[in-house]
PDB file of N, CA, C and O in Angstrom:
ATOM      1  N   UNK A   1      48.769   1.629  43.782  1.00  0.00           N
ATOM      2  CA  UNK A   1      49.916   0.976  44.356  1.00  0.00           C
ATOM      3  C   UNK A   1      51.065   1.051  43.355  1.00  0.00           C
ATOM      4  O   UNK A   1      50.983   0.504  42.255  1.00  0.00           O
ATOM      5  N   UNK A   2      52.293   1.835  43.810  1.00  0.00           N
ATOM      6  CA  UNK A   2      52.931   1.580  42.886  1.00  0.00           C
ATOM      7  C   UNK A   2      53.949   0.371  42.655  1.00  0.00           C
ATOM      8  O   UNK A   2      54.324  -0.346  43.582  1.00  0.00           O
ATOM      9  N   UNK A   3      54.351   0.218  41.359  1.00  0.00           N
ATOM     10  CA  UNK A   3      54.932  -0.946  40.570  1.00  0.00           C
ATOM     11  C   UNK A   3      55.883  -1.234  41.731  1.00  0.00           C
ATOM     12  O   UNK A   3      56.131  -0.213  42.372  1.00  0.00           O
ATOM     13  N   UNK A   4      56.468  -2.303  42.168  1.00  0.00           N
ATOM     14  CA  UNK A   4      58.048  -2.802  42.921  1.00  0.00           C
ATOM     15  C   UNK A   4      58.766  -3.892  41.236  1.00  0.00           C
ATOM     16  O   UNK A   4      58.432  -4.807  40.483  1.00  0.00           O
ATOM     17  N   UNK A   5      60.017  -2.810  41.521  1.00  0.00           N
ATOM     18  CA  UNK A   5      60.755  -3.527  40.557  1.00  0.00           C
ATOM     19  C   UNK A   5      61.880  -4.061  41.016  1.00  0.00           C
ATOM     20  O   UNK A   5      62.270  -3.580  42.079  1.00  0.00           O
ATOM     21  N   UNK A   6      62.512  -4.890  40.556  1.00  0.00           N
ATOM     22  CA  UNK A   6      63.919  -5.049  41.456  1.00  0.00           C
ATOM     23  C   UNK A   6      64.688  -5.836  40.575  1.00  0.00           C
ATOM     24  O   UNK A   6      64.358  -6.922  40.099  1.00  0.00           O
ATOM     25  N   UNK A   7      66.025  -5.044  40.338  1.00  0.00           N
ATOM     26  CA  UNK A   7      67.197  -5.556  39.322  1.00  0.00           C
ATOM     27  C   UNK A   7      67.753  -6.647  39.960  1.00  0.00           C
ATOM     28  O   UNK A   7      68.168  -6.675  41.119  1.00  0.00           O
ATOM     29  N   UNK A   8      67.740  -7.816  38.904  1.00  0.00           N
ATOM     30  CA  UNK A   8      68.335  -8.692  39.379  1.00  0.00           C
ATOM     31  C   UNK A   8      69.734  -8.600  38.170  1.00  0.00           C
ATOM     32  O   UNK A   8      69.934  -7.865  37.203  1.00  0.00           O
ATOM     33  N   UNK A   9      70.499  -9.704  38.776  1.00  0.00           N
ATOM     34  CA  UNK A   9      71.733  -9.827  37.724  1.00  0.00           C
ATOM     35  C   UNK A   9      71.470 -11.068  36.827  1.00  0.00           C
ATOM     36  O   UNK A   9      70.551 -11.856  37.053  1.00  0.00           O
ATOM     37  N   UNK A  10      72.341 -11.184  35.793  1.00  0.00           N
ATOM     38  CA  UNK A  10      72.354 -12.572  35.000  1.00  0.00           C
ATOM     39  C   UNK A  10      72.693 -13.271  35.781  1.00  0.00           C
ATOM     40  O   UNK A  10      73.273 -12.937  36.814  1.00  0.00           O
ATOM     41  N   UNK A  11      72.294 -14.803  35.330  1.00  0.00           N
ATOM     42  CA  UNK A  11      72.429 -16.069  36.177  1.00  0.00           C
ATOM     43  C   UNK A  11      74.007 -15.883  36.095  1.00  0.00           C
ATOM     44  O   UNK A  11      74.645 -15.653  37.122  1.00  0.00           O
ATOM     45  N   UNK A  12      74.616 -15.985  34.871  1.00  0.00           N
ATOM     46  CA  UNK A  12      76.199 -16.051  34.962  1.00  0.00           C
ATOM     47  C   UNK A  12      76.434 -14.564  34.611  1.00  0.00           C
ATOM     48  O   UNK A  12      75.653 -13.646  34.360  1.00  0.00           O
ATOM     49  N   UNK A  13      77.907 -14.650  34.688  1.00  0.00           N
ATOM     50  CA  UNK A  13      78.682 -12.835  34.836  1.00  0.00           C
ATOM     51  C   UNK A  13      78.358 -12.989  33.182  1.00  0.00           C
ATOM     52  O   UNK A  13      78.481 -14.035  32.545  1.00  0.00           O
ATOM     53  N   UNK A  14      77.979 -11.873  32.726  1.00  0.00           N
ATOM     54  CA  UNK A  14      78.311 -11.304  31.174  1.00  0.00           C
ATOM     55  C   UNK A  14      79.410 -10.506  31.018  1.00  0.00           C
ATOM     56  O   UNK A  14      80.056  -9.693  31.679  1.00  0.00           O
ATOM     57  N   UNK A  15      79.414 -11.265  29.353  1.00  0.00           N
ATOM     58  CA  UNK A  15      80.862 -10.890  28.776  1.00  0.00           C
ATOM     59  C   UNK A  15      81.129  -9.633  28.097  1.00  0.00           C
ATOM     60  O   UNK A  15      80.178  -8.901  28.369  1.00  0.00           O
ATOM     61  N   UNK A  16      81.800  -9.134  27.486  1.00  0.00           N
ATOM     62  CA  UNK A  16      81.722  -7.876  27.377  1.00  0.00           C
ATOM     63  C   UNK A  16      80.919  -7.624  26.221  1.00  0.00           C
ATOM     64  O   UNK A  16      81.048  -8.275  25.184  1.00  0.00           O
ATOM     65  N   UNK A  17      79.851  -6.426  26.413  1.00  0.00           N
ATOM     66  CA  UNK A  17      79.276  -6.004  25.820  1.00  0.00           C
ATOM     67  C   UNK A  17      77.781  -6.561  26.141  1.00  0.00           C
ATOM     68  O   UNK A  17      76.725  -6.007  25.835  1.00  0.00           O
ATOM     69  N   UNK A  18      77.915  -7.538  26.691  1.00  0.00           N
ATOM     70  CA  UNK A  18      76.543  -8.509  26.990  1.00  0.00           C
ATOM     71  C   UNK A  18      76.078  -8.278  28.455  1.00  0.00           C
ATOM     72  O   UNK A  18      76.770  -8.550  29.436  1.00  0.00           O
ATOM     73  N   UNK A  19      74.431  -7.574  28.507  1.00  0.00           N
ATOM     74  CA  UNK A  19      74.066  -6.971  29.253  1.00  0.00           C
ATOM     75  C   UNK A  19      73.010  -7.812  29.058  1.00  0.00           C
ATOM     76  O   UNK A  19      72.616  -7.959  27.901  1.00  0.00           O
ATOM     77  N   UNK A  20      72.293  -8.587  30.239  1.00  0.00           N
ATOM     78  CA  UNK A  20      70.888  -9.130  30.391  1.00  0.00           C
ATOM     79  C   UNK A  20      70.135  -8.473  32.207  1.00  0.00           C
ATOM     80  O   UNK A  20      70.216  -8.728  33.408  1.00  0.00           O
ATOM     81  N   UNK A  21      69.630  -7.781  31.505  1.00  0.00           N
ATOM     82  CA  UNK A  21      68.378  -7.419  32.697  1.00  0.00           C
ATOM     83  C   UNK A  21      66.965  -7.911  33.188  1.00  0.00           C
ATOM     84  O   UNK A  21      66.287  -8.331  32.250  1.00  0.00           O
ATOM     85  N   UNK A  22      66.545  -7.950  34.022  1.00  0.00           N
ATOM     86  CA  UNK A  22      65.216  -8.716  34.412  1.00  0.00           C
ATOM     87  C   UNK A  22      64.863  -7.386  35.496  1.00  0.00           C
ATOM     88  O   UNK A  22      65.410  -6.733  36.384  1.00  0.00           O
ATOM     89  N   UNK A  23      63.486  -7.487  34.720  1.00  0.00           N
ATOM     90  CA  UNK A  23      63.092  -6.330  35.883  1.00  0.00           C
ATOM     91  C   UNK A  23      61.274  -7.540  36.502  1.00  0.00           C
ATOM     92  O   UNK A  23      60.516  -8.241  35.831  1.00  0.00           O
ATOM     93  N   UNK A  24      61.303  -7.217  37.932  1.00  0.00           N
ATOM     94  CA  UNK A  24      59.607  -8.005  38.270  1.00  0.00           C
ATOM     95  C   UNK A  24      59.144  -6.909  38.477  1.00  0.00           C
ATOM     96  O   UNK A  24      59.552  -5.942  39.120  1.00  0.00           O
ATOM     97  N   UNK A  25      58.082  -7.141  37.779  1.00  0.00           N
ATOM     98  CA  UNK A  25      56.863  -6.288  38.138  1.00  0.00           C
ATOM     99  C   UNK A  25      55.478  -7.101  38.619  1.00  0.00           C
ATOM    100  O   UNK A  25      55.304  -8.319  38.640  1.00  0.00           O
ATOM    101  N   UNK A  26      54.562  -6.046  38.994  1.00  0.00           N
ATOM    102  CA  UNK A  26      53.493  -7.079  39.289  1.00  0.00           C
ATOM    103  C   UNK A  26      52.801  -8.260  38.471  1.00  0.00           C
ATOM    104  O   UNK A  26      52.514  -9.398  38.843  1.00  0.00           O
ATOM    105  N   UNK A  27      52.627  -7.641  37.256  1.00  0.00           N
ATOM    106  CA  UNK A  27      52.115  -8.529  36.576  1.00  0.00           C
ATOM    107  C   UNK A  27      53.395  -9.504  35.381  1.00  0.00           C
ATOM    108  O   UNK A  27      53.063 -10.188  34.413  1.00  0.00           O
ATOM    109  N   UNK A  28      54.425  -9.323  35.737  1.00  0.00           N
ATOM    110  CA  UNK A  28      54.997  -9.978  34.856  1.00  0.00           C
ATOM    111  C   UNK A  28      56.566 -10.038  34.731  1.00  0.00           C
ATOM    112  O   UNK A  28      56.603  -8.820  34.904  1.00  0.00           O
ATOM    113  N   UNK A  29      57.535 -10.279  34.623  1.00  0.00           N
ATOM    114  CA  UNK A  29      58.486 -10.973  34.282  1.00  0.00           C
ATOM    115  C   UNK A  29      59.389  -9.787  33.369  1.00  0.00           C
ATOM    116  O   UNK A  29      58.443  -9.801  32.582  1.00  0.00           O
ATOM    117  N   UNK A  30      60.224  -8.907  32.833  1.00  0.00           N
ATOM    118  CA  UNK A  30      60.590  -8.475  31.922  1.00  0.00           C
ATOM    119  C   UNK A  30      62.240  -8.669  31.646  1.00  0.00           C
ATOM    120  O   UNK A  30      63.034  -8.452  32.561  1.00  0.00           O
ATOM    121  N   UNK A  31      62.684  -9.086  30.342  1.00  0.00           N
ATOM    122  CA  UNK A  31      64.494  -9.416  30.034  1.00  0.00           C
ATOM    123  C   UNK A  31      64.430  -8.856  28.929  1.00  0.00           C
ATOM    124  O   UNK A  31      63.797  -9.013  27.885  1.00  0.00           O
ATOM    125  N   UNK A  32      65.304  -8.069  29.380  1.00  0.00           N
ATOM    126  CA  UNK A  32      65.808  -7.005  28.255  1.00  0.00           C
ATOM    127  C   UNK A  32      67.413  -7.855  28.166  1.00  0.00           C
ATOM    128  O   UNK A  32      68.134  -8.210  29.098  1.00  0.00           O
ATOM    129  N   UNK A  33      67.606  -7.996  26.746  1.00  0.00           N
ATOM    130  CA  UNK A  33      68.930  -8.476  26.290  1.00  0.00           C
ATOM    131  C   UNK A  33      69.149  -7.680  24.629  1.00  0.00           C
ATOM    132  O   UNK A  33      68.276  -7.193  23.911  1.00  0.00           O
ATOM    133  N   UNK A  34      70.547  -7.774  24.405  1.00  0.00           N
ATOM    134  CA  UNK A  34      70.978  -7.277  23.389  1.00  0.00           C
ATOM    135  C   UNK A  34      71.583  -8.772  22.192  1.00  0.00           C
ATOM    136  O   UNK A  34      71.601  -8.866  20.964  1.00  0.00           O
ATOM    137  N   UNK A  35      71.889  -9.466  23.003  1.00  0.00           N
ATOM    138  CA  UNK A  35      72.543 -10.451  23.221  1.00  0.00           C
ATOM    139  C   UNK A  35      72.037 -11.342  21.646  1.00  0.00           C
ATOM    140  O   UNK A  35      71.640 -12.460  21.975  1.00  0.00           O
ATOM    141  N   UNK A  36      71.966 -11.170  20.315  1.00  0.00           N
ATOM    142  CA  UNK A  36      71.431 -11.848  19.012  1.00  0.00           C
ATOM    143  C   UNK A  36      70.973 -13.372  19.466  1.00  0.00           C
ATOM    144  O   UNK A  36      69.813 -13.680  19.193  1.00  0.00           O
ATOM    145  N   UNK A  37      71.972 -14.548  20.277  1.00  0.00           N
ATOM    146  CA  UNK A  37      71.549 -15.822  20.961  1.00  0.00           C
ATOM    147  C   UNK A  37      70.655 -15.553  21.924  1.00  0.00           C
ATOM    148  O   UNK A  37      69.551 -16.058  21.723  1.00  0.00           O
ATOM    149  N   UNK A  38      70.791 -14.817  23.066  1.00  0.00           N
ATOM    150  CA  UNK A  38      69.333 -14.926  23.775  1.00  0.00           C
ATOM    151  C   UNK A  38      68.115 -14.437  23.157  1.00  0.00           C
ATOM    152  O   UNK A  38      67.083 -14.788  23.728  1.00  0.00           O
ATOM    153  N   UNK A  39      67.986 -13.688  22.095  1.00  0.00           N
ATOM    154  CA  UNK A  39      66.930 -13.088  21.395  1.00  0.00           C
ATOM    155  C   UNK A  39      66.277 -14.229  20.819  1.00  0.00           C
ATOM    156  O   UNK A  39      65.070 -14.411  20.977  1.00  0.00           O
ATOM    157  N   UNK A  40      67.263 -15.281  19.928  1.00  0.00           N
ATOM    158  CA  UNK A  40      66.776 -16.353  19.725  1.00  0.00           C
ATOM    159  C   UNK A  40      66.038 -17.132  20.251  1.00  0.00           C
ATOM    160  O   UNK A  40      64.841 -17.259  19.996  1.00  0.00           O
ATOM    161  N   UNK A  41      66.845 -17.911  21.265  1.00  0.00           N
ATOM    162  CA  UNK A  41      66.531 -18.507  22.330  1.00  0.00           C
ATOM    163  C   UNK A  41      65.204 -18.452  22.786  1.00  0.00           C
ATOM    164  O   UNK A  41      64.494 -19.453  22.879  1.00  0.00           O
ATOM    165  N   UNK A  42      64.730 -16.931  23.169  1.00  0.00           N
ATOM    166  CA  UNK A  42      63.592 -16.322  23.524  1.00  0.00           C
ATOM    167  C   UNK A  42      62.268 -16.244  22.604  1.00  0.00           C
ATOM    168  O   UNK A  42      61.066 -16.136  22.846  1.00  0.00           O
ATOM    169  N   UNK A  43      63.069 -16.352  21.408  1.00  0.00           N
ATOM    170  CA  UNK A  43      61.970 -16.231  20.481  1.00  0.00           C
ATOM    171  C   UNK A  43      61.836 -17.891  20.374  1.00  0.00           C
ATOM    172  O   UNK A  43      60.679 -18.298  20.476  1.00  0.00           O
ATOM    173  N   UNK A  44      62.423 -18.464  20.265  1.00  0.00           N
ATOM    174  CA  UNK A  44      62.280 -20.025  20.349  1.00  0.00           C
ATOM    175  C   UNK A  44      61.314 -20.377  21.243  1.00  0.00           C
ATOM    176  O   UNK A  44      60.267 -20.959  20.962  1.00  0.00           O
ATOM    177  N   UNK A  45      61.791 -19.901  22.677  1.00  0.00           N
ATOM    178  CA  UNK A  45      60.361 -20.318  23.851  1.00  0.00           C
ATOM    179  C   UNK A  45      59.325 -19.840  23.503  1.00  0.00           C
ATOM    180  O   UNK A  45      58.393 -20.643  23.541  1.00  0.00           O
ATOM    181  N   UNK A  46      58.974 -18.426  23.029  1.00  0.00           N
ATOM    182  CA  UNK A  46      57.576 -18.127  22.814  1.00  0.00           C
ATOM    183  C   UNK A  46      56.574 -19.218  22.117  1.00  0.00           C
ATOM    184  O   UNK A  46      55.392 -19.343  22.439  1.00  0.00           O
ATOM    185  N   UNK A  47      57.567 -20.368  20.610  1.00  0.00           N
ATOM    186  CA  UNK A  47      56.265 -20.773  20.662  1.00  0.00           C
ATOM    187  C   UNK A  47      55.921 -22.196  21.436  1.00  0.00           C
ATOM    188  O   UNK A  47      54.792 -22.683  21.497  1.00  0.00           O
ATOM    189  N   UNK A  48      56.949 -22.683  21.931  1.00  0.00           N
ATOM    190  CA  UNK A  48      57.102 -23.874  22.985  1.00  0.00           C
ATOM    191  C   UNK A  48      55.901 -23.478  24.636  1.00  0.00           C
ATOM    192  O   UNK A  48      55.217 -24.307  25.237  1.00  0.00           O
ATOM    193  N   UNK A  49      56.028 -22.058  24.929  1.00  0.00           N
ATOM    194  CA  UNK A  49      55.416 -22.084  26.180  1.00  0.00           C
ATOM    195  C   UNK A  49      54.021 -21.562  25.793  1.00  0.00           C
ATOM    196  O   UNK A  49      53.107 -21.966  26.511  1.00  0.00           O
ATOM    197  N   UNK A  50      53.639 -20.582  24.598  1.00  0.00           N
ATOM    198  CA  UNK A  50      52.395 -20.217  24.117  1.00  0.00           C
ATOM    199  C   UNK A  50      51.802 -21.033  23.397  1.00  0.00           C
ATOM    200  O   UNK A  50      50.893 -20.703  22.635  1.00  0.00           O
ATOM    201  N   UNK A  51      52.299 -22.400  23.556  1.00  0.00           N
ATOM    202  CA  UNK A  51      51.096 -23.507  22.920  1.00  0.00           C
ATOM    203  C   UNK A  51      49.740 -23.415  23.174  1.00  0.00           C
ATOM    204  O   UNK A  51      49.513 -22.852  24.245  1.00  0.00           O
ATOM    205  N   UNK A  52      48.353 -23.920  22.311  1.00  0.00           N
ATOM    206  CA  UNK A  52      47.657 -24.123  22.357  1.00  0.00           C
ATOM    207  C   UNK A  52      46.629 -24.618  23.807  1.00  0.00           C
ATOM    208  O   UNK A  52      45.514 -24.281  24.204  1.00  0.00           O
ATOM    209  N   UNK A  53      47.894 -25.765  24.391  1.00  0.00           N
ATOM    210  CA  UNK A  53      47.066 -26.790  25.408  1.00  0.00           C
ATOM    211  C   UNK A  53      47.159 -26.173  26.724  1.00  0.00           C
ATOM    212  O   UNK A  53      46.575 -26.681  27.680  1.00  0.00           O
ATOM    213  N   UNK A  54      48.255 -24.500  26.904  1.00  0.00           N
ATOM    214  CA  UNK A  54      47.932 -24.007  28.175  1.00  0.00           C
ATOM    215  C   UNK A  54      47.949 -22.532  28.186  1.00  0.00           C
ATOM    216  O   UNK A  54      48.669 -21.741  27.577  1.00  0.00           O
ATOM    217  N   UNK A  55      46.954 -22.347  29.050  1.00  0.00           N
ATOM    218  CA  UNK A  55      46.221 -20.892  29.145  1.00  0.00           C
ATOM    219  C   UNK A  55      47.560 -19.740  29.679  1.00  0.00           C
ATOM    220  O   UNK A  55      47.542 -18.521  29.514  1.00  0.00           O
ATOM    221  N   UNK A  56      48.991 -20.795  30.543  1.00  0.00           N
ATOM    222  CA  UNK A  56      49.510 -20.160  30.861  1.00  0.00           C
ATOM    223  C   UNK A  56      50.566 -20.952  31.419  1.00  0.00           C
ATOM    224  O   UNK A  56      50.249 -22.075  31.809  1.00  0.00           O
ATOM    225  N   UNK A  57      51.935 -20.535  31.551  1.00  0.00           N
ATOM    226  CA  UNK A  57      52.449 -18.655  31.053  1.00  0.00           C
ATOM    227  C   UNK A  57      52.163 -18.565  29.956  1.00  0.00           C
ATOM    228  O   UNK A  57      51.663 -19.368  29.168  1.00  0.00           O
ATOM    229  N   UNK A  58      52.647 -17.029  29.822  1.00  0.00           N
ATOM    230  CA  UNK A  58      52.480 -16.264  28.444  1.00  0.00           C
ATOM    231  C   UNK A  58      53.494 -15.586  28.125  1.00  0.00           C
ATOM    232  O   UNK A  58      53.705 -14.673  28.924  1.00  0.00           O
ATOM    233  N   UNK A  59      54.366 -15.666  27.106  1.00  0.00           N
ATOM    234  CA  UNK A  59      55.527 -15.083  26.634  1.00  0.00           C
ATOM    235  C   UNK A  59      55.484 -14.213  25.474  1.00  0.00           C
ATOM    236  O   UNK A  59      55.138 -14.637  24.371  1.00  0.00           O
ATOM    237  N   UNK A  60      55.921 -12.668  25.745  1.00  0.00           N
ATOM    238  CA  UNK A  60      55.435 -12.029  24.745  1.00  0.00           C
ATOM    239  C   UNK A  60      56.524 -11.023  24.179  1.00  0.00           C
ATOM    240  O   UNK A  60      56.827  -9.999  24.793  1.00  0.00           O
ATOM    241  N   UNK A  61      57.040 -11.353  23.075  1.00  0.00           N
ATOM    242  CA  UNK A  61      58.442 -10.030  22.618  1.00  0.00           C
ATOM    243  C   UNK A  61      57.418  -8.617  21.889  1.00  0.00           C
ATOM    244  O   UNK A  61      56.525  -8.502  21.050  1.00  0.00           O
ATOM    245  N   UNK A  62      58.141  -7.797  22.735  1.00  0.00           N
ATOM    246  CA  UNK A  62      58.009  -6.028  22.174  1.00  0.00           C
ATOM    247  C   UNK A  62      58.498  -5.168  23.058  1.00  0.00           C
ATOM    248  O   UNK A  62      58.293  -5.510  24.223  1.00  0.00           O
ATOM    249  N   UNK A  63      59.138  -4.059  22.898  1.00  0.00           N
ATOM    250  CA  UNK A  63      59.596  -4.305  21.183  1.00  0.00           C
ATOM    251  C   UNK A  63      60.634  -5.199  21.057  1.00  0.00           C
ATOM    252  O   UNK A  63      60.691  -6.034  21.960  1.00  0.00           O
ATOM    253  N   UNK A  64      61.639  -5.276  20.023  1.00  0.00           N
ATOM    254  CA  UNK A  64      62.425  -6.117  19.926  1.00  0.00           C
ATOM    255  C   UNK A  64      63.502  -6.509  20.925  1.00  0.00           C
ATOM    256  O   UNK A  64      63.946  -5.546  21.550  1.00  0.00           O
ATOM    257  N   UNK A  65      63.959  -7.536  21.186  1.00  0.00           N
ATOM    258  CA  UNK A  65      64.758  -7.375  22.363  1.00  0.00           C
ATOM    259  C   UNK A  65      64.438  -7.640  23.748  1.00  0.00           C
ATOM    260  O   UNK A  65      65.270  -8.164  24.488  1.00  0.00           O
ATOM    261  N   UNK A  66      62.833  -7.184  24.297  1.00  0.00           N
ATOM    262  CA  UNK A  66      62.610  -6.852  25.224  1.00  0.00           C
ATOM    263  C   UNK A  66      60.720  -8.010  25.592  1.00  0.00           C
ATOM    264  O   UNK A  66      59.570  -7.700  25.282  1.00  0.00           O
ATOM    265  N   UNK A  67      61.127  -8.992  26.160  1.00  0.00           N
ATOM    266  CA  UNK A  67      60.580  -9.901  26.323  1.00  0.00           C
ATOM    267  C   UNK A  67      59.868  -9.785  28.105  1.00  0.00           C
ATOM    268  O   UNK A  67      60.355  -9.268  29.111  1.00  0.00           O
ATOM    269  N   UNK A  68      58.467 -10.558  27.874  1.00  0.00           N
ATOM    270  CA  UNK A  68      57.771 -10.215  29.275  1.00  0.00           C
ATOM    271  C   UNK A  68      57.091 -11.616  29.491  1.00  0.00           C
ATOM    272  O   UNK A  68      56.387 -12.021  28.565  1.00  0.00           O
ATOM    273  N   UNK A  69      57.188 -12.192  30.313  1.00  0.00           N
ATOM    274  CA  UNK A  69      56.317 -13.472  30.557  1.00  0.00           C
ATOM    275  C   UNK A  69      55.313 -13.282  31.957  1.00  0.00           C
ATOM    276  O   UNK A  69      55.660 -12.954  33.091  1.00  0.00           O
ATOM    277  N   UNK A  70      54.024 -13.594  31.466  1.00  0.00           N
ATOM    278  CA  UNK A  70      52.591 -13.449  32.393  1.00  0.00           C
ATOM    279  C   UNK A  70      52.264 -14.522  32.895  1.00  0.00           C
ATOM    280  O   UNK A  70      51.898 -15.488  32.226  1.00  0.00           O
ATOM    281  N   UNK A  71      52.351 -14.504  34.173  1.00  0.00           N
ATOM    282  CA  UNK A  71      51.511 -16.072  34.602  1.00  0.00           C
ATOM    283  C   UNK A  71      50.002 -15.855  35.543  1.00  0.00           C
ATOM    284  O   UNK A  71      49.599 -14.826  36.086  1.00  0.00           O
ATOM    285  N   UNK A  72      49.549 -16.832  35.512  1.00  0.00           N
ATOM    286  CA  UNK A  72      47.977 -16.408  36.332  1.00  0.00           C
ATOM    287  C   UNK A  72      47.061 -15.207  35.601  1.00  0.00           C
ATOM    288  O   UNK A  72      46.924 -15.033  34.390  1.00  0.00           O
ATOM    289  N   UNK A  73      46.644 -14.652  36.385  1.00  0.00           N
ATOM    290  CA  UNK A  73      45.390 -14.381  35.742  1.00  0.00           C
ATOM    291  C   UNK A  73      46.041 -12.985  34.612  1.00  0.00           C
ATOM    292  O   UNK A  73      45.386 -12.505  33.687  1.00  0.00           O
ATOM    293  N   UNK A  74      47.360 -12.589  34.981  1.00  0.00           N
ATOM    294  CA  UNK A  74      47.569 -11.881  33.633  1.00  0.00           C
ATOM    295  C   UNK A  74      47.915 -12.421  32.620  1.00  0.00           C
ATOM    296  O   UNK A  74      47.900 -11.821  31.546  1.00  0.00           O
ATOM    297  N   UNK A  75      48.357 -13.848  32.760  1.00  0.00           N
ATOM    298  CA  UNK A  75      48.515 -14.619  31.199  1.00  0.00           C
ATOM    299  C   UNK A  75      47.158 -14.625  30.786  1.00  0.00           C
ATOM    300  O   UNK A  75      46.905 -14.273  29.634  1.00  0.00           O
ATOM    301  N   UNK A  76      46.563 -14.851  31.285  1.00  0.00           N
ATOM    302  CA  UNK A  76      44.886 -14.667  30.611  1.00  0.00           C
ATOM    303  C   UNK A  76      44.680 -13.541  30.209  1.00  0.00           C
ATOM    304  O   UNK A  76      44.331 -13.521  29.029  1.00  0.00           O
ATOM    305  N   UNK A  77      44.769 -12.272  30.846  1.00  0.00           N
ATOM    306  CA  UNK A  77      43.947 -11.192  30.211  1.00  0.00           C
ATOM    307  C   UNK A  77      45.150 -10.527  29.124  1.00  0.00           C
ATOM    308  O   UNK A  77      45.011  -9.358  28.765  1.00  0.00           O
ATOM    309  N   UNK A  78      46.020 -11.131  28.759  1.00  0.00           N
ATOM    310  CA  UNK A  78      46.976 -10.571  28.034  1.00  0.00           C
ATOM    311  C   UNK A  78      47.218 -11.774  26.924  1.00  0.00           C
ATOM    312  O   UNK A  78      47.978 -11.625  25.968  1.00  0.00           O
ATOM    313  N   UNK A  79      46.699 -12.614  27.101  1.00  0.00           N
ATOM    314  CA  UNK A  79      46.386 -13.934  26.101  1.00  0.00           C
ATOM    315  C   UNK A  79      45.261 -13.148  24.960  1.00  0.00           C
ATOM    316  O   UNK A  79      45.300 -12.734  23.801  1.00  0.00           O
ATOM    317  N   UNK A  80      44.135 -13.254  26.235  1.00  0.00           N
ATOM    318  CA  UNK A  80      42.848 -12.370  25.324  1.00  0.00           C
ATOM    319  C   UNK A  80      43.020 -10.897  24.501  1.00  0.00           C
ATOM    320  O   UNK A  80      42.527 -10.499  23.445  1.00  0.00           O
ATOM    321  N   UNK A  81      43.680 -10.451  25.194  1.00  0.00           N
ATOM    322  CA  UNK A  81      43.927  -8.729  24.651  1.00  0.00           C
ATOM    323  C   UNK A  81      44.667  -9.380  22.931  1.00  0.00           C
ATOM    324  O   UNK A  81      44.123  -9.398  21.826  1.00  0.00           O
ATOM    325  N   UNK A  82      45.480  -9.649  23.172  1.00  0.00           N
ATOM    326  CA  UNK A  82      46.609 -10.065  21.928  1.00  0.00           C
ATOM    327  C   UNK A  82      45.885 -10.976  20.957  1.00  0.00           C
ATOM    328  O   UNK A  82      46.012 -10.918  19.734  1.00  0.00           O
ATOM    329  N   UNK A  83      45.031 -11.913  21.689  1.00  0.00           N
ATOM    330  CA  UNK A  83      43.914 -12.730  20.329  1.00  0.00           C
ATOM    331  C   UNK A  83      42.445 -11.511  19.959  1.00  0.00           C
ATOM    332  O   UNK A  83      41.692 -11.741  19.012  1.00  0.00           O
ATOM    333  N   UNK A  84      42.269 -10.337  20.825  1.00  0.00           N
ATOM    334  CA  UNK A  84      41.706  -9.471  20.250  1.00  0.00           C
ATOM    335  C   UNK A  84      41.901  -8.999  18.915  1.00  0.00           C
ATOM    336  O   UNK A  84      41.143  -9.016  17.946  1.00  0.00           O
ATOM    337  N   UNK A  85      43.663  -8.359  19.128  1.00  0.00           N
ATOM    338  CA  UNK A  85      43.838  -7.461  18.023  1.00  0.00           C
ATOM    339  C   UNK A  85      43.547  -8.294  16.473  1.00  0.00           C
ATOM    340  O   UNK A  85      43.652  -7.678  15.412  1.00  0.00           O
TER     341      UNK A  85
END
């Protein structure tokens, strides 16, 4: 089956030079930003939503920039894969 992706826009208009993309895919969530504050931001949630006390979502930056969040049963198998390595 192949992937359905579908471009959405930023919540608000971006300013110049500032490009935020979201692509859905099946298993997950993807925002690509350039943006140094949303990178933050993003890296900030990773460790607020990848706490300990829930299996899920799952928020994961790679490569840089380019952030994916898993919910249901792929936050699990992508929880496990990543506590593999």
């Amino acid at each position: 089956m192949p992937r359905s992706r579908v471009e959405l826009g930023a919540a608000r208009e971006p300013g110049p030079g500032r490009a935020v993309r979201v692509r859905v895919g099946e298993e997950c969530l993807e925002f690509d930003t350039a943006s140094t504050r949303e990178v933050m931001l993003l890296r900030r949630w990773i460790g607020r939503v990848n706490g300990p006390m829930y299996s899920q979502p799952y928020l994961v930056e790679g490569p840089p920039g380019r952030f994916r969040l898993y919910v249901g049963r792929a936050a699990e198998r992508v929880r496990t894969a990543q506590g593999m390595r």
